[in-house]
C-alpha positions in Angstrom: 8.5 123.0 75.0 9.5 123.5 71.3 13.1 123.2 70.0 14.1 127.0 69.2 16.2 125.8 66.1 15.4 122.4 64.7 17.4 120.6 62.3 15.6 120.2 58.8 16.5 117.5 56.3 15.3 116.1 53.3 15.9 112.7 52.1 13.7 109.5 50.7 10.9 107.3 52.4 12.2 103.8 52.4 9.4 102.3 54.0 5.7 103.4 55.2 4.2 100.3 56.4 3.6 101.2 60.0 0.3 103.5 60.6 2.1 107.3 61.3 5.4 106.4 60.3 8.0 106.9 57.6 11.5 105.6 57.8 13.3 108.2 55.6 17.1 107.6 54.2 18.8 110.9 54.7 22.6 110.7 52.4 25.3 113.2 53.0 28.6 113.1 51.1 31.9 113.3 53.2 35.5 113.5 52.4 37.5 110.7 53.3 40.2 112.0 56.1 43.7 110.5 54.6 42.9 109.8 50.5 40.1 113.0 50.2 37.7 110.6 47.8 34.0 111.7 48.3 31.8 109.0 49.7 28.2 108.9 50.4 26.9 108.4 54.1 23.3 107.5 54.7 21.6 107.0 58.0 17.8 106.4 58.3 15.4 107.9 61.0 11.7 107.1 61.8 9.2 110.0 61.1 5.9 110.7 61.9 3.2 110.9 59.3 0.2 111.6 60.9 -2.3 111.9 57.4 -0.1 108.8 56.0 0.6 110.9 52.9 4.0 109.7 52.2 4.7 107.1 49.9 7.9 104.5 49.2 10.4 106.3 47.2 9.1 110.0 47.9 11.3 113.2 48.6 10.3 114.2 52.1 11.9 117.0 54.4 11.5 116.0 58.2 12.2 118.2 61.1 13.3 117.3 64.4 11.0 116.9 67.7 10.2 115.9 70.5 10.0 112.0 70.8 6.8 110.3 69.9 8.1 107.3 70.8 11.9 105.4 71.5 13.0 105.7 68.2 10.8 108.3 66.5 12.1 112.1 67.0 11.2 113.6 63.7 7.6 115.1 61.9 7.3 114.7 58.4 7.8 118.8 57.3 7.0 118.5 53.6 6.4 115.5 50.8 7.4 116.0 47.1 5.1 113.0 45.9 6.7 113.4 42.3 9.3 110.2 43.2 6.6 108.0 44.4 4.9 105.1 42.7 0.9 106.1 43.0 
């Protein structure tokens, strides 16, 4: 059963030492409800990486699945390697 429309988003790999996992950061800005000041908002999700190609500090976009396991719900989509230390 695949989602129809998954949510795609992009953020950076925070970690990679577990074998087929990322934990990506994923910030969003919001607007503050009574004084309107722009703040960040991150959350961080567990992604699987199933060539461990990902490294700490890489752009990644991850897509939403079907859970691999209790926490991990997303596949690594693409990695921009550019950010990464080699």
């Amino acid at each position: 059963m695949d989602i129809t429309n998954p949510r795609i988003l992009t953020g950076i790999v925070t970690s990679n030492k577990a074998d087929k996992t990322v934990t990506v950061k994923i910030e969003r800005k919001v607007k503050h409800p009574l004084y309107g000041k722009i703040m960040r908002r991150s959350t961080k999700v567990h992604a699987h990486d199933e060539n461990n190609v990902a490294n700490i500090g890489d752009f990644v976009s991850v897509k939403e699945c079907k859970p691999f396991s209790k926490t991990k719900t997303w596949i690594l989509e693409e990695s921009d390697s550019s950010g990464g230390d080699s």
